[in-house]
C-alpha positions, 0 to 999 in steps of 0.5 A: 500500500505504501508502495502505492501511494508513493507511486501514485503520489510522484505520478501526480508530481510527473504531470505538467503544471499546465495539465494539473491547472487544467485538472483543477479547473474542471474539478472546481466548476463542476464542484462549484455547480453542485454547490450552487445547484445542490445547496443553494442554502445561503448559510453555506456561504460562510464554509464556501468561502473557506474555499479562498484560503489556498489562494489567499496563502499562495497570493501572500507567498508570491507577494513575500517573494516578489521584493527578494526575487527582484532584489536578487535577479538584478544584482545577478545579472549585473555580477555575472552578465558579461557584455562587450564594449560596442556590442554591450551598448547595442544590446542595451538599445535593443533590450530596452526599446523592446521591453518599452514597445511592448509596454506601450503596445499592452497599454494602447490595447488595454485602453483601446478595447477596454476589456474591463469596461462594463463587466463586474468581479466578486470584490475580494474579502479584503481589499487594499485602498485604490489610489486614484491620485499621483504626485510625481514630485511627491514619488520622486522624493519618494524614490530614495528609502529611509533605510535600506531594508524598508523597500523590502518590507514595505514592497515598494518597487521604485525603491527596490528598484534604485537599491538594486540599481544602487547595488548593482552597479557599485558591485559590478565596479568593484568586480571589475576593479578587483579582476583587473588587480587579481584580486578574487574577494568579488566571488564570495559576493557573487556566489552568495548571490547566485545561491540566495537567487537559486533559493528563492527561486526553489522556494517558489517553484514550492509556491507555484506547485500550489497554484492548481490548488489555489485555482481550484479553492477561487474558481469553485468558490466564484462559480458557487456564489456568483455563478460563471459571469465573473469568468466572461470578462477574463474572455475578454482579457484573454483575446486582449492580451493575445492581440497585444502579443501578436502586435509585438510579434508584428514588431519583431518582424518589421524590426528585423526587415528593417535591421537584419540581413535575416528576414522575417520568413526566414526568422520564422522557419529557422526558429520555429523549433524554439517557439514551439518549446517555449510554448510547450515548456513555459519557460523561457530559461528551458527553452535557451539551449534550443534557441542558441542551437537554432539560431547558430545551426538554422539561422546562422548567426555568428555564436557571439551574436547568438550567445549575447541575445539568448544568454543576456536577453533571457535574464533581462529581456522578457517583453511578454511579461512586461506587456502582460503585467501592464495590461493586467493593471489596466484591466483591474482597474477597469473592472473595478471602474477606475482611470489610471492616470498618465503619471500612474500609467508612467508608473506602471511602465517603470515597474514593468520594465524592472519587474519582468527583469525579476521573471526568472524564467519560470512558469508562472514566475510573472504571477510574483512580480505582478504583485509588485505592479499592483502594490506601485498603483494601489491596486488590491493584489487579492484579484491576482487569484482570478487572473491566476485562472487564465495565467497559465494558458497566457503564461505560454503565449507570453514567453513565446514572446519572451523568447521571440524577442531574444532571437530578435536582439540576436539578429539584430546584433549580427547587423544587416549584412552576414558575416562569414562565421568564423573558421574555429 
């Protein structure tokens, strides 16, 4: 028996996140109908909400990761990121340009179509105050912490964002100061960064192996007291943001029209393999030895352009989860019949940018770094649990996009005429 039970437990364990939220979605609507149907009672509501707990637990343990996760991500990529001088710059101009474009590109969707707009959400148990108002002189003074360790009690992302930045950049230095002088003390910093960032890291996927449960506990839960309307506007996000994503794809292509001597038709044929891991896989940091293969051996890219734009893209360029994070915000607030500011908008663009550079190439990873964008406008992080809904179907459609965007950087870096590759 207990030979069974270990069996049947690491089965469960082999089946991919993808299927075991799935699983859990149908579970959850048909056990949330026979509540509705069954027991209409309205006493039961008190235990039906009970359900919410598992979610409400991952939502505070994706919030309590969010701020080390970044933290951690940013001085990792400035330690071990290696980028050559002229290259260096380029590839900075071109991570940049599109992690902003895809930003703009989700913001000009989500307040075009209004995929909110009009529909109406179970108001969480507890929600957070909504700001509908923003001093930017007030946020620039803001910027600097009282102390080092607030940002990260308090989850304020801007100031997360100017320790890391801060840190980062004095680290990287120091680095290369004690390199030139053989110096070696800069390891010890360095691997106890790596292994804090590969702990957090572990602790999440332990977070993210809750996720189905939490996805059953919220949609049984929604569908028992409010029936399936709260879910018709989710339908609306999702055609949203997969419109958003195809605009940015669109991007992509024109960009390597304009900029590569690869062509988009050959883009496409050549890196269809890694665009279909990435989908299948969900993971951007998966899929980065398919990518740098079919981008040597298909498309043929000189292996330094192909190494910079996969090694270096994957830890700060994810375009898809920028995109998502900042629509997801518009489309609460739209929900909850709210206006975000320009100023506030602005807000959203910053946080997403340094946000997705926090994604760690994980499924589901983006669901921690959301919170952070939610907390930086005043947003209730508790309607995260609905997204959480639809985030794995998204999840995949995003990091095609993340890894799009990688092997786009990479063939822009090989400039616009083909080089010969190099004899050894």
């Amino acid at each position: 028996m207990n030979n069974l039970a270990i069996k049947n437990r690491l089965s469960w364990q082999h089946i991919p996140l993808y299927l075991q939220i799935a699983i859990a979605l149908i579970v959850a609507v048909l056990f949330g109908t026979f509540l509705r149907v069954i027991i209409p009672n309205p006493d039961t509501a008190v235990w039906i909400n009970h359900l919410v707990i598992p979610c409400n637990l991952v939502l505070k343990a994706l919030r309590a990761l969010a701020t080390p996760l970044i933290l951690l991500a940013v001085l990792h990529s400035f330690l071990t990121a290696s980028i050559p001088g002229s290259q260096g710059r380029r590839l900075v101009v071109f991570l940049f340009t599109n992690t902003l474009v895809a930003i703009l590109i989700g913001l000009l969707v989500a307040n075009f179509l209004q995929p909110g707009s009009g529909s109406s959400l179970p108001a969480p148990s507890a929600t957070e105050k909504v700001s509908t108002t923003l001093d930017p002189w007030g946020l620039l003074q803001d910027i600097v912490p009282d102390a080092l360790i607030k940002p990260l009690v308090d989850n304020n992302v801007l100031q997360l964002i100017f320790v890391a930045l801060a840190f980062g950049v004095m680290l990287r230095a120091l680095k290369t100061e004690q390199i030139a002088s053989h110096k070696t003390e800069y390891l010890v910093i360095e691997q106890a960064i790596a292994m804090l960032f590969e702990a957090v890291k572990g602790i999440l996927h332990w977070v993210i192996a809750l996720v189905p449960v939490a996805v059953f506990g919220i949609v049984a839960k929604t569908i028992a007291l409010h029936g399936v309307a709260p879910f018709k506007a989710l339908g609306a996000f999702i055609l949203a943001v997969l419109l958003a994503l195809f605009f940015q794809s669109c991007y992509y292509l024109v960009r390597l029209y304009l900029g590569s001597w690869v062509s988009p038709r050959s883009f496409l044929l050549g890196t269809s393999d890694a665009l279909l891991t990435a989908f299948s896989t969900a993971s951007s940091t998966a899929t980065m030895p398919v990518t740098f293969r079919v981008l040597s051996e298909k498309v043929g890219l000189r292996e330094s352009s192909a190494s910079l734009g996969v090694l270096v893209g994957g830890n700060f360029n994810h375009d898809g989860t920028a995109l998502y994070e900042a629509m997801s915000a518009l489309f609460i607030t739209q929900v909850l019949g709210l206006n975000l500011t320009l100023p506030q908008q602005l807000v959203v663009v910053i946080t997403s940018i340094f946000a997705s550079v926090g994604a760690a190439g994980i499924p589901e990873a983006g669901l921690v770094t959301m919170t952070l964008v939610f907390t930086a406008v005043g947003l209730p992080t508790q309607y995260i649990a609905l997204l959480i809904t639809v985030d794995w179907f998204l999840d995949r459609c995003r990091t095609t996009i993340n890894v799009m965007g990688d092997m786009t950087v990479s063939c822009l870096l090989d400039g616009k005429k083909r080089r010969a590759i190099d004899a050894e």
